[in-house]
C-alpha positions in Angstrom: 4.9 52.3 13.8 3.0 52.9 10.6 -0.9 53.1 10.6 -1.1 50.0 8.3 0.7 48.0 11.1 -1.8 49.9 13.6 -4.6 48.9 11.7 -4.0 45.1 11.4 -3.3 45.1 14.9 -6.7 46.4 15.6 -8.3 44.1 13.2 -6.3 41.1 14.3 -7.3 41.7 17.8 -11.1 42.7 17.1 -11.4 40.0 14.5 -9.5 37.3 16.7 -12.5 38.3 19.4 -15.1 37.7 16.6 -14.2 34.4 15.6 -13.7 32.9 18.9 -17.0 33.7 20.3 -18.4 31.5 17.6 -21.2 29.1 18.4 -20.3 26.7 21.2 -19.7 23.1 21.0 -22.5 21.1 20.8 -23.5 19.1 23.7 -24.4 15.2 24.6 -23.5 12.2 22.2 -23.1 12.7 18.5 -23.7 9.5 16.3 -22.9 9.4 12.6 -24.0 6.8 10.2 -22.8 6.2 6.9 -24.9 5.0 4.1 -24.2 1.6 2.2 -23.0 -0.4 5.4 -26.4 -0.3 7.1 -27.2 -3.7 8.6 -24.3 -5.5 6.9 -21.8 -7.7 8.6 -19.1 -10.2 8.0 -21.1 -13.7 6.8 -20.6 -16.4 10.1 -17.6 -18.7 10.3 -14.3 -19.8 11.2 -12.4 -16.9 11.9 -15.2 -14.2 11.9 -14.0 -13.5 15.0 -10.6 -11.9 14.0 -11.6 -10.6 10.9 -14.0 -8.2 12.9 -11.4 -7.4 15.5 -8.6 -6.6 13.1 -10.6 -5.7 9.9 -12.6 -3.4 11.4 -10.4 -1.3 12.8 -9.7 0.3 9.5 -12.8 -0.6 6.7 -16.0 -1.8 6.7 -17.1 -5.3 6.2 -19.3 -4.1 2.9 -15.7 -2.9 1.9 -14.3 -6.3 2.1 -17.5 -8.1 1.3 -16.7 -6.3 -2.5 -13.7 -7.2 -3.2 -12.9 -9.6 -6.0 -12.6 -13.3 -5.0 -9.1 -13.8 -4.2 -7.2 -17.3 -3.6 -6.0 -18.0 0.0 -2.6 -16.5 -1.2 -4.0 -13.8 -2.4 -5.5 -12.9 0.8 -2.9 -13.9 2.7 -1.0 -11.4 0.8 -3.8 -8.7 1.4 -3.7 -9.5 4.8 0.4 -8.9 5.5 -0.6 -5.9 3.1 -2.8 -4.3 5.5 -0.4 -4.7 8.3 3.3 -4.3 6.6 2.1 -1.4 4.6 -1.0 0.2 6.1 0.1 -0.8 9.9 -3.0 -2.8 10.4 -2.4 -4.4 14.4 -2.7 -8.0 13.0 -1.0 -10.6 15.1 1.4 -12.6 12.8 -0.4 -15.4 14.5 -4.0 -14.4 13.1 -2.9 -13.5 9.7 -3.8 -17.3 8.5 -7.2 -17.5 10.2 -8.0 -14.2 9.0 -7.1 -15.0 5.2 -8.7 -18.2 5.6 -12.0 -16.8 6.8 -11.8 -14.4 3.9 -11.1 -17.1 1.5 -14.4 -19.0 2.7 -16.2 -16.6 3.0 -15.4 -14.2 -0.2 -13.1 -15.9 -1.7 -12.4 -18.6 -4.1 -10.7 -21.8 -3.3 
């Protein structure tokens, strides 16, 4: 063996022990809250409902709520978008309540 292979050994094993008696874990529930979203949520109406189950799961409602005003096709096609594309779990079934509840809502007709 040479002494450089010795030596790395020695700091790979000391070192190793060093950085894995780091500070534990900390303990009980951690909350985090982001700024911006505070207090905001989707505006009431027909189809809230699934907008906040399948929206959610990915953005915030402030998110949506800034988009530009789209056209029921236009959010319809945001809407297969999100689950062709990004793998949003949207229900072919909800994808026409959900655009038209966007539409309504922040939208233009």
């Amino acid at each position: 063996m040479t002494k450089s292979f010795v030596v790395l050994t020695l700091l790979a094993l000391t070192g190793g022990i060093a950085l894995a008696s780091g500070p534990p874990p900390p303990q009980g529930t951690v909350s985090i809250s982001l700024p911006g979203d505070a207090g905001f949520a989707f505006k009431p109406g027909p189809g809230v409902e699934a907008a906040q189950r399948y929206c959610l799961t990915c953005h915030s409602s402030a998110y949506v709520s800034t988009q530009p005003a789209l056209t029921n096709a236009q959010w319809t096609a945001e809407v297969t978008k999100m689950r062709g594309v990004y793998g949003a779990p949207i229900p072919d079934d909800q994808i026409a309540p959900i655009a038209s509840y966007l539409t309504a809502t922040y939208g233009k007709p």
